[in-house]
N, C-alpha and C positions, 0 to 999 in steps of 0.2 A: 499823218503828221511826222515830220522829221524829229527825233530823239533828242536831237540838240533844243527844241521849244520844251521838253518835256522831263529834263534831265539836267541833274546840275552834278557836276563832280567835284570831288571833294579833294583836294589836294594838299591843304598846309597838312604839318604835323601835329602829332598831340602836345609839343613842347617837354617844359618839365614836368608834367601830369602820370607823364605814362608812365610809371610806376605805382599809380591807383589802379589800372584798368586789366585784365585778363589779355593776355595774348593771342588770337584765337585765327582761324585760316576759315578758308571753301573749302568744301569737298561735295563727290557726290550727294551726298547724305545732307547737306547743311552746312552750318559752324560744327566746329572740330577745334577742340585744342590745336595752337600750331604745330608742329611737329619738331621745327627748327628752336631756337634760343632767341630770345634779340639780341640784334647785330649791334657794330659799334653805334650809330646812332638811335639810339633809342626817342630820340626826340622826335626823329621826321615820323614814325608809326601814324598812322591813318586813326583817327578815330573814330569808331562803329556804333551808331546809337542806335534807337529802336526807328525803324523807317528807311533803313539805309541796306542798300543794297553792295554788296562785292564779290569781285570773283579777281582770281589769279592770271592773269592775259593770257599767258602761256600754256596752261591748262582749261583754258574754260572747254577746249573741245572735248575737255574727259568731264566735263559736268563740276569741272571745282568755281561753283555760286553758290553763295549762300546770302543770308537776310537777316536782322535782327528786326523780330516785331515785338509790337508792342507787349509791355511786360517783360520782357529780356531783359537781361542787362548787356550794358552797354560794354567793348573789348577795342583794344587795340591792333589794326594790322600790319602787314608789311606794307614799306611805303611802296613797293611794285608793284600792290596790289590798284585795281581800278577799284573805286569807292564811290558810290552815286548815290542821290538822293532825288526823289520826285517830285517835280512841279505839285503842289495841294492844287486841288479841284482840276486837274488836269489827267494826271496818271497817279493811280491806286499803287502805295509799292508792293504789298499784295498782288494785285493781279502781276503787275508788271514781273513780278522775281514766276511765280508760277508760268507765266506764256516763257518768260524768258530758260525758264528748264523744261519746256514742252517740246514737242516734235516740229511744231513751228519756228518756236524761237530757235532749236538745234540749227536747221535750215537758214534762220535770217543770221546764224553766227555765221554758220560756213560761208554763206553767202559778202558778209565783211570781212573774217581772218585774209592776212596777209604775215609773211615770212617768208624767207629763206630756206632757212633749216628747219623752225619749228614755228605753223602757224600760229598767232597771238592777234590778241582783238584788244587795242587798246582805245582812250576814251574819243579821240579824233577822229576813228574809224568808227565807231560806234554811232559816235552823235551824227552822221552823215546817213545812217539808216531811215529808214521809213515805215512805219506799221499803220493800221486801221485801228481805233478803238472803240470799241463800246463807250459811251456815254458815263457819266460821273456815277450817276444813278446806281448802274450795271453795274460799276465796280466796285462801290461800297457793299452793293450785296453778296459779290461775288467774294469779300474782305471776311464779310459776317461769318457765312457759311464757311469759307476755311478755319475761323479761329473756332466757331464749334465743334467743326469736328475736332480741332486739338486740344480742345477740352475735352471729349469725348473721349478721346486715347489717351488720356491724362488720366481722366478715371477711371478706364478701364485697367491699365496701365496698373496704379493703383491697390485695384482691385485682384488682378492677379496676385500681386506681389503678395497680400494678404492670405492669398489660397494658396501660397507655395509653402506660406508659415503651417497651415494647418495640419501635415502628416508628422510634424515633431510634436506640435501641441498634443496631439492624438496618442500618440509614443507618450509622449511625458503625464501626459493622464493616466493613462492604461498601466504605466511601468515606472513611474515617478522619474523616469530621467527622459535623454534626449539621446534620440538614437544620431550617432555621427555619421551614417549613411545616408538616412535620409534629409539629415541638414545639409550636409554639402552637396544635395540633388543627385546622389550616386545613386539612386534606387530604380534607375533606369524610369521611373513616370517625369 
């Protein structure tokens, strides 16, 4: 199916709103604080909800997309950013944001990037693509099983953090205080 039946982009700005909303960019890793400030127009900002896919044109070849899912809050981006949202019952934006940071999707960007000086993949170029998909079915499951595992590392996550507490509690049992070495993790464990 061509991405244009399957993809809607999102263009206006957030208005005067955007001074509710968190600033937030792509990067490899996900959303990320922006790094920049906003600029004179703070209106045209992109607004980023949960289901909404975005990445930086000119960087997506270094991996900057990212996704707000469900339970996220919602952030504002730069208006250069491409901001997309999925046809329901059509394309999962779950799956689609993971194929689109897979080994495949890499391949279907390069395969659209165009540029001069610095290849960039913007929303005309994109929508002109074409992928195969699994079934609605397929991608719901495939939606599931991601968000458990990120509950999974939520809690485990969690859980660490808990066991990092424990060699001060240990200290402060044993010696009634709090050893400052082992709180600020200097104890080399």
């Amino acid at each position: 199916m061509k991405l244009r039946e399957l993809l809607e982009e999102v263009t206006a700005g957030v208005g005067e709103r955007w001074a509710d909303f968190p600033l937030i960019g792509a990067t490899r890793s996900g959303i990320a604080p922006a790094k920049e400030a906003i600029g004179k127009n703070p209106e045209r900002y992109k607004l980023v909800m949960p289901g909404t896919i975005f990445y930086n044109p000119m960087r997506i070849l270094l991996g900057s997309i990212a996704m707000v899912d469900e339970g996220e809050p919602p952030g504002i981006t730069s208006p250069d950013y491409v901001v997309v949202t999925c046809i329901e019952g059509e394309l999962h934006p779950l799956w689609f944001y993971h194929w689109f940071r897979s080994q495949n999707g890499v391949e279907f960007i390069k395969s659209l990037t165009r540029g001069a000086v610095r290849e960039r993949l913007l929303f005309n170029r994109l929508a002109k693509g074409e992928m195969t998909l699994p079934d609605w079915e397929a991608q719901l499951v495939f939606a599931e099983k991601c968000r458990s595992i990120k509950k999974a590392r939520t809690a485990l996550k969690a859980q660490l953090t808990s066991l990092d507490k424990l060699p001060a509690a240990l200290i402060r049992e044993a010696f009634g205080e709090v050893d400052t070495i082992t709180e600020t993790g200097q104890d080399g464990s």
